[in-house]
C-alpha positions as CSV (number, residue, x, y, z in Angstrom):
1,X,21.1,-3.6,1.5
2,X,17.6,-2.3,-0.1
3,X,14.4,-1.9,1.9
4,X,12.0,0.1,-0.4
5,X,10.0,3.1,1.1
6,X,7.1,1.2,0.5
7,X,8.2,-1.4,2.6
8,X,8.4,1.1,5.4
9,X,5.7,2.8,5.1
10,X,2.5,0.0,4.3
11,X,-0.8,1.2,3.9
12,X,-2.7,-0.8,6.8
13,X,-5.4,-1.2,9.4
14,X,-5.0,-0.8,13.0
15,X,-4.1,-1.4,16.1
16,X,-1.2,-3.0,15.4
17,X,1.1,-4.1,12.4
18,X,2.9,-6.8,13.9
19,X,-0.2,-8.2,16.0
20,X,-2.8,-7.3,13.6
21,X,-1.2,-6.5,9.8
22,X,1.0,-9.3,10.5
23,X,-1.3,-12.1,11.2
24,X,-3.2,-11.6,8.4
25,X,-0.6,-11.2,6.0
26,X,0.6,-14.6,7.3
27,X,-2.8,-16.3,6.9
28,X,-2.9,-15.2,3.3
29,X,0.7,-16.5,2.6
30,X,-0.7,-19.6,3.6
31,X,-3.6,-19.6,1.6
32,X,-1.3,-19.0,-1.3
33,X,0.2,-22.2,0.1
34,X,-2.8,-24.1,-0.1
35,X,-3.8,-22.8,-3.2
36,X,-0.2,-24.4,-5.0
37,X,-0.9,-27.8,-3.1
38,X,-1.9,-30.9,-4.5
39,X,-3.9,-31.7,-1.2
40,X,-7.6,-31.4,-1.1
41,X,-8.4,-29.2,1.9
42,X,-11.5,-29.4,4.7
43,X,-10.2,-26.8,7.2
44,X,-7.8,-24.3,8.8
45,X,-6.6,-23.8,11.8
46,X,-4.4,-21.3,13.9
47,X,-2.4,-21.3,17.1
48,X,-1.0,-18.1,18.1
49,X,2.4,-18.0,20.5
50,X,4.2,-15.9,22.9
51,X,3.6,-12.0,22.5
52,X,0.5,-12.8,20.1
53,X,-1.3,-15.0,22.2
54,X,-0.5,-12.7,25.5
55,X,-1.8,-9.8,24.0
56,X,-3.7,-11.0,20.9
57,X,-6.8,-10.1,22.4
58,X,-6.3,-7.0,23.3
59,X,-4.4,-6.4,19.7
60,X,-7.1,-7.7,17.4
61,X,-4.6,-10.5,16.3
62,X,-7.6,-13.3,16.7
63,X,-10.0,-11.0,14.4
64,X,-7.0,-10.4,11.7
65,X,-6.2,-14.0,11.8
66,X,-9.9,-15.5,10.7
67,X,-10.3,-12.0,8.5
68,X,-6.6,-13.2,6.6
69,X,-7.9,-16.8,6.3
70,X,-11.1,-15.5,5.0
71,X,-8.7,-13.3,2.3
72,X,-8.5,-10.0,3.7
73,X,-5.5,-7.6,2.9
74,X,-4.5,-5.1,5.5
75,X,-3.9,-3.0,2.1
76,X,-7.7,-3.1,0.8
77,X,-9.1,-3.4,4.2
78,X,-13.1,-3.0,4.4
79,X,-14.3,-2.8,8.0
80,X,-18.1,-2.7,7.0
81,X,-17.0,-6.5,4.7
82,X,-14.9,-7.4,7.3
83,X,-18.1,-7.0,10.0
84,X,-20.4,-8.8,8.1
85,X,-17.7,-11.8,7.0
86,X,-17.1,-12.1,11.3
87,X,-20.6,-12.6,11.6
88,X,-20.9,-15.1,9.2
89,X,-17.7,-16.9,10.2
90,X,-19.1,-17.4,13.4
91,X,-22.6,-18.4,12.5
92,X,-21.5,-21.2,10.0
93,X,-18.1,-21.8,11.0
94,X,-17.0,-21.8,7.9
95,X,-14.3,-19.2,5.8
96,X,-14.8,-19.3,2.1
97,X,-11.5,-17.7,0.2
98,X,-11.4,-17.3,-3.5
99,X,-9.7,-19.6,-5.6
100,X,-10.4,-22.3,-2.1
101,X,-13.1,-24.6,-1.5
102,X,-15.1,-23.6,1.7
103,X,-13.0,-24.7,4.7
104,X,-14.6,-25.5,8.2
105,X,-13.2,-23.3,11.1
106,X,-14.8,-22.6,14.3
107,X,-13.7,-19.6,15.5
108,X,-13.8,-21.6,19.3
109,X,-11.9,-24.6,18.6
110,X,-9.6,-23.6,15.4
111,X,-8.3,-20.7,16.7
112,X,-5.9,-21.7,20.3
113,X,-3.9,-18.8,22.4
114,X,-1.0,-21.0,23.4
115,X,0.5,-18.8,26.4
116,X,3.3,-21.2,26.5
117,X,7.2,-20.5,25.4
118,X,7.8,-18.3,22.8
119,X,8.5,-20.1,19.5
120,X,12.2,-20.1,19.2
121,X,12.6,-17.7,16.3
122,X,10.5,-14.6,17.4
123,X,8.3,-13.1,19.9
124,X,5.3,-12.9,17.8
125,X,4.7,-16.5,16.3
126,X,1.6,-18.3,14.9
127,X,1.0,-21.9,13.1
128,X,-1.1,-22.5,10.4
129,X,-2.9,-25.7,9.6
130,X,-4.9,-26.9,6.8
131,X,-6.7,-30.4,7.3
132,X,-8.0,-32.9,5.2
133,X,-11.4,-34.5,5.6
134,X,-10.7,-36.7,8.8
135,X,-9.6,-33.7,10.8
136,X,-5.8,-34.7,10.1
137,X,-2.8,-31.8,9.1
138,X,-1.9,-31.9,5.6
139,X,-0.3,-28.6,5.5
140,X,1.6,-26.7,8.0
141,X,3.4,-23.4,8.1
142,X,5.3,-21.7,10.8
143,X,5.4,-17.7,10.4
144,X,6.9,-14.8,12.6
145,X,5.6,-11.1,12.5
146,X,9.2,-10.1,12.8
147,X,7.9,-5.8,13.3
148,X,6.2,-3.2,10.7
149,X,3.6,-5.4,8.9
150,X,6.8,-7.6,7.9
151,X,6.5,-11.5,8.3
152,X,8.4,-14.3,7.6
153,X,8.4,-18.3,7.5
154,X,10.5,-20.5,10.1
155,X,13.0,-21.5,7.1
156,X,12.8,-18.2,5.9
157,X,14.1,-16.7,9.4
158,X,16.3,-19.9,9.6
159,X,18.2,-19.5,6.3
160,X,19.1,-15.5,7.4
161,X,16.9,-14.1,4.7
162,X,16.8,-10.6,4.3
163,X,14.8,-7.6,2.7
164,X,17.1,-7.3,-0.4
165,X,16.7,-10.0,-3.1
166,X,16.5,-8.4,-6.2
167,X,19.3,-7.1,-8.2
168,X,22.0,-4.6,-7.4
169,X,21.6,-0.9,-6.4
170,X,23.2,1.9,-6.8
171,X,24.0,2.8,-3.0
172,X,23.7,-0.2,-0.9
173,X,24.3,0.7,2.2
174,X,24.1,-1.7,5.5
175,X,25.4,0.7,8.4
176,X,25.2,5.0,8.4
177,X,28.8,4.8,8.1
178,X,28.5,3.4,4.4
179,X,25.9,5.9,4.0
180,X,27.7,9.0,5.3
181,X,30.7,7.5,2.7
182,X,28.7,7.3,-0.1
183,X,27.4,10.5,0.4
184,X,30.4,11.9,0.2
185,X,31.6,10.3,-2.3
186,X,28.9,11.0,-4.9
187,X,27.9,14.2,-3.5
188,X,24.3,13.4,-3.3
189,X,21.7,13.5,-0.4
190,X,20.6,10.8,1.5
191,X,16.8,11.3,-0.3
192,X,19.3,11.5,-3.8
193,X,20.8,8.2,-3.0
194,X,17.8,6.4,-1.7
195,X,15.5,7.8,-4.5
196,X,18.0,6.3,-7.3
197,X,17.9,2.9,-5.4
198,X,14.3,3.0,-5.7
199,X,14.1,4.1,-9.1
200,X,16.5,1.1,-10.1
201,X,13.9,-1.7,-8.9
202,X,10.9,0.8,-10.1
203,X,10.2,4.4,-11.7
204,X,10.1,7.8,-11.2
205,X,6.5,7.5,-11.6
206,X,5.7,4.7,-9.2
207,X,8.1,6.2,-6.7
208,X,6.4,10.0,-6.9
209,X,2.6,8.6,-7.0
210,X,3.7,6.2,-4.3
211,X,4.5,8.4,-2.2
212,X,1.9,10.6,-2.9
213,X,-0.4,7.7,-1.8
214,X,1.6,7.5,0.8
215,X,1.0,11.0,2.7
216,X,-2.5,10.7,1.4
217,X,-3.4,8.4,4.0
218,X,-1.5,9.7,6.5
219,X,-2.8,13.0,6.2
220,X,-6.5,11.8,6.3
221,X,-6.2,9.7,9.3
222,X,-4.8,12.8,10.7
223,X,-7.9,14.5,10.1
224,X,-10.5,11.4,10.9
225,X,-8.3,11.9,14.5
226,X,-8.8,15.1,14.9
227,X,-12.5,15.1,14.1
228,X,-13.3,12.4,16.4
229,X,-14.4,12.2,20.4
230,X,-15.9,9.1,21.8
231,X,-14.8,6.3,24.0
232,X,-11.9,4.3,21.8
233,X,-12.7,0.1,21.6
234,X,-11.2,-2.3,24.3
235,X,-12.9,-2.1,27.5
236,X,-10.3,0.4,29.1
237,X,-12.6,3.6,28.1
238,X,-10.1,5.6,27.4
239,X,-11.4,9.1,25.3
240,X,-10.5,10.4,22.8
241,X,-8.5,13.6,23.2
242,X,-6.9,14.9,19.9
243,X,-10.0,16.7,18.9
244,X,-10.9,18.6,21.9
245,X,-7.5,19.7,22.1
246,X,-7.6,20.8,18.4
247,X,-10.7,22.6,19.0
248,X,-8.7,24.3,21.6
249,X,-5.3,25.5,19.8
250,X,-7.5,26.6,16.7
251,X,-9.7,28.9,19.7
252,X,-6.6,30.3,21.2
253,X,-5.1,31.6,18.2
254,X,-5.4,35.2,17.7
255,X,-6.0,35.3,21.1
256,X,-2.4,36.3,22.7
257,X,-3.0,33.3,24.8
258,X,-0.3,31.4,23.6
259,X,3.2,30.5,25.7
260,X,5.7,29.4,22.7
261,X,6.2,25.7,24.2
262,X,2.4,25.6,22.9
263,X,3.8,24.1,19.9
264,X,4.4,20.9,21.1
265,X,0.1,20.7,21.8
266,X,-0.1,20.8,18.0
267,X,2.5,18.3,17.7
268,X,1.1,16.2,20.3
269,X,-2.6,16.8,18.8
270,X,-1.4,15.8,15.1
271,X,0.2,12.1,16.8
272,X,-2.5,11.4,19.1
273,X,-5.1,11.9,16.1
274,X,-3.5,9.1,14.1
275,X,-2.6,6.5,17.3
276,X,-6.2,7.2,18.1
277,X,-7.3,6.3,15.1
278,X,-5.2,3.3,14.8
279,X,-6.0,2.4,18.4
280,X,-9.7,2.7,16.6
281,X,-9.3,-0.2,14.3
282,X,-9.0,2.4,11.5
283,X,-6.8,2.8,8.7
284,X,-3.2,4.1,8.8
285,X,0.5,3.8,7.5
286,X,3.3,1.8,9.4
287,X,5.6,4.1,10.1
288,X,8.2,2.4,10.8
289,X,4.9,0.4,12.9
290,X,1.3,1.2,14.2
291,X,2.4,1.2,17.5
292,X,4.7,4.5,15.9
293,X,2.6,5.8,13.1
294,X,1.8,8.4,14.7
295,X,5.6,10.3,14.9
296,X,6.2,10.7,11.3
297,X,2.7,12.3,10.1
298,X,2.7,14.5,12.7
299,X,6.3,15.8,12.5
300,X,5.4,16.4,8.4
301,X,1.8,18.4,9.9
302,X,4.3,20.4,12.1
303,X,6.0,21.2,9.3
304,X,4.1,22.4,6.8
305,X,1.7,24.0,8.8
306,X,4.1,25.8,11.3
307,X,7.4,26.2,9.6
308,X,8.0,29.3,7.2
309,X,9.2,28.0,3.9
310,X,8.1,24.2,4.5
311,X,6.7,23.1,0.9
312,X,4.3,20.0,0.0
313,X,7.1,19.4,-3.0
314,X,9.4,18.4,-0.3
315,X,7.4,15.3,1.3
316,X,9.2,12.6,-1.2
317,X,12.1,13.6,0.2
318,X,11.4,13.3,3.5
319,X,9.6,10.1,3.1
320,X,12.6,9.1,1.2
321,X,15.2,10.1,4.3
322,X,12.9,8.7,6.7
323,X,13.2,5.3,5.1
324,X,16.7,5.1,5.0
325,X,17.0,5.4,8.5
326,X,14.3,3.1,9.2
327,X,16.1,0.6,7.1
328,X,19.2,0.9,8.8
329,X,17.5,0.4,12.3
330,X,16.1,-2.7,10.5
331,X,18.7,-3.9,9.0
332,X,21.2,-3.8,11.9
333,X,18.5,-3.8,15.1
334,X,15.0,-4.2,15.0
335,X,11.6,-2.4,14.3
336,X,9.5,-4.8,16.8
337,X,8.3,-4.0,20.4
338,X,8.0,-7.6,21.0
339,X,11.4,-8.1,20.3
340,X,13.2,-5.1,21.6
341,X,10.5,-2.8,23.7
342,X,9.1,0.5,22.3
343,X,12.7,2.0,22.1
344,X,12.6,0.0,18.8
345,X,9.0,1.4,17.5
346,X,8.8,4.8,18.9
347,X,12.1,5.3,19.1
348,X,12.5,4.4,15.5
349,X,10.1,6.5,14.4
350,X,11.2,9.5,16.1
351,X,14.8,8.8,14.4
352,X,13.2,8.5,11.0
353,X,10.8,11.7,11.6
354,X,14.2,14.0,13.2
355,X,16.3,12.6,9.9
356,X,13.1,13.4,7.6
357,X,13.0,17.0,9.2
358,X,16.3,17.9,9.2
359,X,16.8,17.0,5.8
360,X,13.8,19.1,4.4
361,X,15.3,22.0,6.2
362,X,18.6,22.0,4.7
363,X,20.7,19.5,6.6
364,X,23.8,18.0,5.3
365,X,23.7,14.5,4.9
366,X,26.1,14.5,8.1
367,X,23.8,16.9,10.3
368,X,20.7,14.1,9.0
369,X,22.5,11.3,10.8
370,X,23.2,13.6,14.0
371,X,19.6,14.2,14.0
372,X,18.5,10.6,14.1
373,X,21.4,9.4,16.3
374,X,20.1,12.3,18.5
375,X,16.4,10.8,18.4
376,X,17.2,7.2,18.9
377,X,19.7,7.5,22.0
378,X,16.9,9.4,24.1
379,X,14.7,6.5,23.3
380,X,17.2,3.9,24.4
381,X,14.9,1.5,27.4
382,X,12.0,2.4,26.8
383,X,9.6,-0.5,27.7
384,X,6.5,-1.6,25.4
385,X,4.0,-2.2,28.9
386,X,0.8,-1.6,26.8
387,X,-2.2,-1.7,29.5
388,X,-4.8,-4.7,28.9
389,X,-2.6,-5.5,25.8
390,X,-4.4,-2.5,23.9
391,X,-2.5,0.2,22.0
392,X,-3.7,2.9,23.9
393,X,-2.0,3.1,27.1
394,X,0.8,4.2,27.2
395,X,1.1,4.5,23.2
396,X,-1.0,7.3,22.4
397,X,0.6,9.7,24.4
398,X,4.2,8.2,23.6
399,X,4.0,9.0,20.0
400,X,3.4,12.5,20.7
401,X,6.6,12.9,22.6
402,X,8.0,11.1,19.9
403,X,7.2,14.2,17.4
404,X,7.9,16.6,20.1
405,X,11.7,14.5,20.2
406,X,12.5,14.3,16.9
407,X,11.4,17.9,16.3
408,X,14.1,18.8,19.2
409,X,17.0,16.4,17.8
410,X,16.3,17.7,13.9
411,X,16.6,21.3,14.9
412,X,19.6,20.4,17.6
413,X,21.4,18.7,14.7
414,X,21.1,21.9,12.7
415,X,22.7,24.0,15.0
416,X,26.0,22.1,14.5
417,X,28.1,21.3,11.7
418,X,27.2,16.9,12.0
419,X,30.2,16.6,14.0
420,X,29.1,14.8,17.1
421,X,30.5,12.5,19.5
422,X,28.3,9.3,19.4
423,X,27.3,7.6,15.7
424,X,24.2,6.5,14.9
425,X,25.3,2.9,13.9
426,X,26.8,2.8,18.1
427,X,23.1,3.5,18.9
428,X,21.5,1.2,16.6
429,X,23.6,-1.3,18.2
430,X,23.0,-0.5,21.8
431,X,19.3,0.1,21.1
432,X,19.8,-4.1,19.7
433,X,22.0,-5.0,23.1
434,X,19.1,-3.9,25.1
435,X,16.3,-5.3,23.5
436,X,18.2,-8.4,23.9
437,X,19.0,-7.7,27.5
438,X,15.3,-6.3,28.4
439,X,13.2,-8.5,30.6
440,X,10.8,-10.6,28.5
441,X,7.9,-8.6,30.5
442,X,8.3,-5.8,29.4
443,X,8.7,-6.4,25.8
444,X,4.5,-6.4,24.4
445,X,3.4,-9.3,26.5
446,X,1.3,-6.6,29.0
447,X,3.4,-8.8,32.1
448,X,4.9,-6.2,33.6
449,X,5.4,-2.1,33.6
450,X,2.3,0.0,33.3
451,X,0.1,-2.9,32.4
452,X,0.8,-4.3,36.0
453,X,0.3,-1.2,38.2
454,X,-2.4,0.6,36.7
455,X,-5.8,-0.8,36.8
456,X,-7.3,-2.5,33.4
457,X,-10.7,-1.8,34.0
């Protein structure tokens, strides 16, 4: 099994990569579609099913699927373009993508939120249509924004179709057990092993300046976050708190004012900075999701800013642990809130951040898997209720206990030899049993949980 670390961690635009990266990757796939067709296209249209359409709204999934028909990339996002291209959209009713003639599409009619069944495949489904000149469907795709920016067609999902299609790699493991094995087998890390499988469908180059990109972006949203008040978009008013309580910690030191459980303030300040970006619209890194981007970054800021002996040089590898774990979750559960409830987005993340951790500090590949199992089983239930349908309540908040988790389980799992009594592949798989099992309510449809018992205005 191969998921690359760049397949984890996308460079994208908030507020969510499932509602909002999704979607528009989808909508260009199809224009790709069109684009190879024989058919002479008029128009496009959208419907947008189950978790999309009942928070869609609320997750910017209607503005990402016009922007994607119109040809925007969550990758090369421009929210100044993607302003002005809204405006005109809705002034002409018209999109105009290159290589496509311009295609009629009013906003009002084209674009349906069918709060019906779910599709049967996923949570989070839309249909895409292109029409001819009468009005009628020449072209029609099905897609699912299966979790993480990652989105597939109906026969794609149908035919069991996974991440790993190219040629063979030199670890490919599908379960923490293989990976534990081959670990010991070869004697290399989890980062080793996971670096070489990269490096056999890239370079050491591409890999290094990758993830360089990579920490880049997470590093600067941390510090748009933390240099922004205001009211964040959505109609729930919710402020902005990372930089006041930045301003805060950076008064009090010096100061003899701090208790030592003040650390998890900086930790919390370093997550909320990013999910308030991303709650923001702005631009950040899945990590394994939007929802969770938040965990990761900060658990790196924690790191090199408050651990003696933490070293810049050692990001790759913790990128690289990160996304072996995240793969595995992937692989054998699921990444999507829709589909299994935040247990699979923060807790995810919190796995991959306590693995990352531990592993820059010395861990044995067997304390790294202790450290994620740790991370992951305290997440188990955890409900995605997101208020008004907006990733803001209670998200923001959620990824900084997320960092202040995977902190605990990482150093937890360093205290001990690896040996513990539950594996992380019977937590993966329970974390998968529940999602199953979990009402349809509270699983990013904004029906039930928080979203019900809180008011949303």
């Amino acid at each position: 099994m191969f998921l690359s670390v760049f397949d984890m961690f996308k460079v994208g635009v908030g507020p969510s990569s499932s509602h909002t990266m999704g979607p528009m990757v989808a909508a260009a796939r199809f224009l790709n579609q069109m684009r190879a067709s024989p058919f002479e296209f008029h128009g496009v249209r959208a419907t947008l099913h189950g978790s999309l359409a009942f928070t869609g709204v609320g997750h910017a999934t209607d503005r990402a699927t016009i922007l994607g028909l119109a040809g925007f990339l969550p990758d090369t996002y421009d929210g100044a373009k993607a302003e002005a291209t809204l405006a005109r959209i809705k002034a002409h009713n018209v999109v105009t993508p290159e290589g496509l003639p311009e295609l009629h599409f009013n906003p009002n009619e084209d674009l349906t939120f069918d709060f019906g069944p779910n599709l049967p495949g996923h949570a989070n489904g839309m249909v895409l249509m292109a029409t001819d000149a009468q009005g009628d469907v020449t072209l029609q795709e099905t897609f699912y924004s299966i979790g993480g920016g990652f989105v597939m067609t109906e026969a794609e999902l149908a035919a069991g179709q996974d991440t790993d299609e190219g040629a063979p790699v030199p670890y490919p493991f599908k379960s923490a057990a293989e990976m534990l094995e081959m670990a010991q087998i070869s004697g290399n890390s989890i980062a080793e092993m996971k670096r070489a499988n990269e490096i056999s469908r890239g370079c050491t180059d591409s890999l290094k300046n990758g993830c360089a990109r990579i920490w880049d972006v997470m590093t600067t949203c941390i510090e748009r976050g933390l240099t922004t008040d205001g009211i964040l978009p959505g109609g729930l008013n919710v402020r902005r708190r990372a930089k006041g309580i930045h301003d805060a910690l950076q008064a009090e030191r010096g100061m003899n004012l701090n208790a030592p459980h003040t650390i998890n303030d900086w930790m919390s300040a370093y997550a909320m900075a990013v999910n308030e970006e991303n709650a923001a619209g702005g631009q950040v890194v899945t990590a394994p999701t939007n929802g969770a981007a938040g965990v990761l970054p900060a658990v790196i800021r924690y790191w090199l800013d408050h651990v003696p002996g933490a070293s810049s040089g050692k990001i790759e590898e913790f990128l690289l642990t990160a996304a072996a774990i995240g793969g595995l979750v992937k692989f054998n559960a699921s990444i999507s809130g829709a589909e299994a409830g935040c247990q699979a987005e923060v807790g995810s993340a919190s796995a991959m951040a306590a693995a990352g951790l531990c592993a820059v500090m010395g861990g044995t590949p067997e304390q790294v898997e202790n450290a994620a199992e740790i991370a992951l089983e305290h997440h188990l239930g955890m409900t995605c209720d997101p208020v008004k349908g907006l990733v803001q309540v209670p998200c923001i908040e959620r990824n900084g206990l997320g960092a202040i988790k995977a902190v605990s389980a990482a150093s937890l799992a360093l205290r001990g030899d690896g040996q513990h009594f539950v594996p992380l592949d019977a937590v993966i798989e329970t974390m998968r049993q529940t999602g199953h099992d979990m009402h349809e309510k509270y699983k990013e449809t904004s029906l039930g949980g928080l979203a019900v018992n809180v008011p949303n205005c």
